[in-house]
NUMIZA-857082 format. One line per 8 residues: number of its first residue (from 0); their letters; for each residue x negated, y, z of C-alpha. Coordinates in steps of 0.2 Angstrom, whole numbers, always signed. Each point is the difference from the previous one (the first is absolute). Example, Ala and Ser with C-alpha at 12.3 -4.5 7.8 and 13.67 -1.06 7.14 Angstrom:
% residues 2
0> AS> -62,-22,+39 | -6,+17,-3
END
This chain:
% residues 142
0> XXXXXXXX> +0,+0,+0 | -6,+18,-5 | +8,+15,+6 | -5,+15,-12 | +3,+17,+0 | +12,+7,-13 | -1,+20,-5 | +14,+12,-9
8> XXXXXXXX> -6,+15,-7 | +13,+4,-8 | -8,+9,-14 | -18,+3,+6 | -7,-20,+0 | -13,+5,-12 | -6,+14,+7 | -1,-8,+16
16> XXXXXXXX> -8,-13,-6 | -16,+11,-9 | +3,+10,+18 | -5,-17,+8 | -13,-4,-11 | -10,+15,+0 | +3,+0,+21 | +2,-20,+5
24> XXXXXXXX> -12,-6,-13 | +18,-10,-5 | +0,-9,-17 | +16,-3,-11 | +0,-20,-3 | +18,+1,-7 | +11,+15,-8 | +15,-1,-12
32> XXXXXXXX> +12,+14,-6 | +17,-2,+0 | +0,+2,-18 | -11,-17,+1 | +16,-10,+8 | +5,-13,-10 | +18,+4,+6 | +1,+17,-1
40> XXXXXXXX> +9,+10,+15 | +21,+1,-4 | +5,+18,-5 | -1,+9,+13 | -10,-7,+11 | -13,+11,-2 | -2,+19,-4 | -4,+5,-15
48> XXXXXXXX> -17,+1,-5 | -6,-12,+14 | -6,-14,-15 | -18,+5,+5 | +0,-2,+19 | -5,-15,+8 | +11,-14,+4 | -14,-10,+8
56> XXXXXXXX> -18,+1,+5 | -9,-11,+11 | -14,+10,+8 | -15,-6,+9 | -8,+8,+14 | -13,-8,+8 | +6,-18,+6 | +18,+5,-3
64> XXXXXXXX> +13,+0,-14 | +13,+13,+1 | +15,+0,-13 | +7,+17,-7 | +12,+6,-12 | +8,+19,-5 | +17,-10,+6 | +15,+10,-5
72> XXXXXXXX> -9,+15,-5 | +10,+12,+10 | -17,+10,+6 | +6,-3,+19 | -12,-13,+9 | +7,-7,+15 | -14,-8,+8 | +5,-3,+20
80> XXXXXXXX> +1,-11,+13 | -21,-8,-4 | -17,+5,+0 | -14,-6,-12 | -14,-4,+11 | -18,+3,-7 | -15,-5,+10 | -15,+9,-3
88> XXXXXXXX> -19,-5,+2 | -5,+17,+8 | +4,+18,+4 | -7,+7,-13 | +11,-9,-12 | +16,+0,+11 | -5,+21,-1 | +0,+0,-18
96> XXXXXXXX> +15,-9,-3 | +11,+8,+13 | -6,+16,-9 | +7,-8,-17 | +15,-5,+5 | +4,+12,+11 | +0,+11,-15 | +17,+8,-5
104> XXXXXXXX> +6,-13,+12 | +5,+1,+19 | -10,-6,+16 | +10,-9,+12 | -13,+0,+12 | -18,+7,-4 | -17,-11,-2 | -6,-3,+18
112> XXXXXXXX> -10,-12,+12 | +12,-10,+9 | -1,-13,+15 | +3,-11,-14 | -9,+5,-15 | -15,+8,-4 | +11,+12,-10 | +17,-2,-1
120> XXXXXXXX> +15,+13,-14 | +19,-2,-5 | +3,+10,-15 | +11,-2,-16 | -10,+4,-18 | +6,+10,-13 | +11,-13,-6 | +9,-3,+16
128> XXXXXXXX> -11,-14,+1 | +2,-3,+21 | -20,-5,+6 | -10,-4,+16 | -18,+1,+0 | -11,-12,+13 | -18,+0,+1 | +1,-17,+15
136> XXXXXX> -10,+7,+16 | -18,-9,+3 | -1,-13,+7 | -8,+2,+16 | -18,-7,+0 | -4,-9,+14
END
């Protein structure tokens, strides 16, 4: 069993995914177009113009495969009730990222030393994409 997260976009997937790349060092292993399907969409099930966007992509970051799609291309992402949690090696890279995705996004609660974590943030990217960054705390030598 595989439990997988699966992204809407609706209408931003393929920026998000070049976002992610350049950031996340992600890579696209999959991405077809809804004007790909082999059963195209009934009238009306998608707005006009939306024969570009991407009906799925599955995007690798690091270990993980995350599924995303444009959905129903209504430009209202409604990304709630998870967090994407990304472990980073180090400060210095949690710093760089945080700094990234915290761009034209909103922190939910600012990159800090915890009693848990070396460094420790909450924020939500540009895409609405919800995020915690963890750099684990030492282990304690001894």
């Amino acid at each position: 069993m595989k439990v997988q997260p699966y992204l809407f976009f609706e209408g931003r997937c393929e920026e998000a995914a070049d976002f992610y790349r350049e950031v996340l060092g992600a890579e696209i292993q999959f991405m077809m177009r809804y004007k790909d399907n082999p059963e195209p969409a009934k009238p009306g099930m998608l707005p006009a113009g939306s024969e570009d966007r991407i009906m799925h992509m599955n995007l690798r970051i690091g270990d993980t495969q995350i599924m995303a799609s444009d959905g129903m291309c209504n430009g209202r992402p409604e990304m709630s009730g998870f967090r994407l949690s990304l472990e980073l090696p180090n400060t210095v890279e949690a710093e760089r990222v945080y700094a990234a995705l915290g761009e034209g996004g909103q922190v939910r609660m600012p990159l800090a030393k915890t009693f848990f974590a070396d460094a420790f943030a909450m924020l939500d990217d540009r895409y609405g994409t919800p995020w915690m960054l963890i750099v684990p705390a030492a282990a304690p030598q001894g």
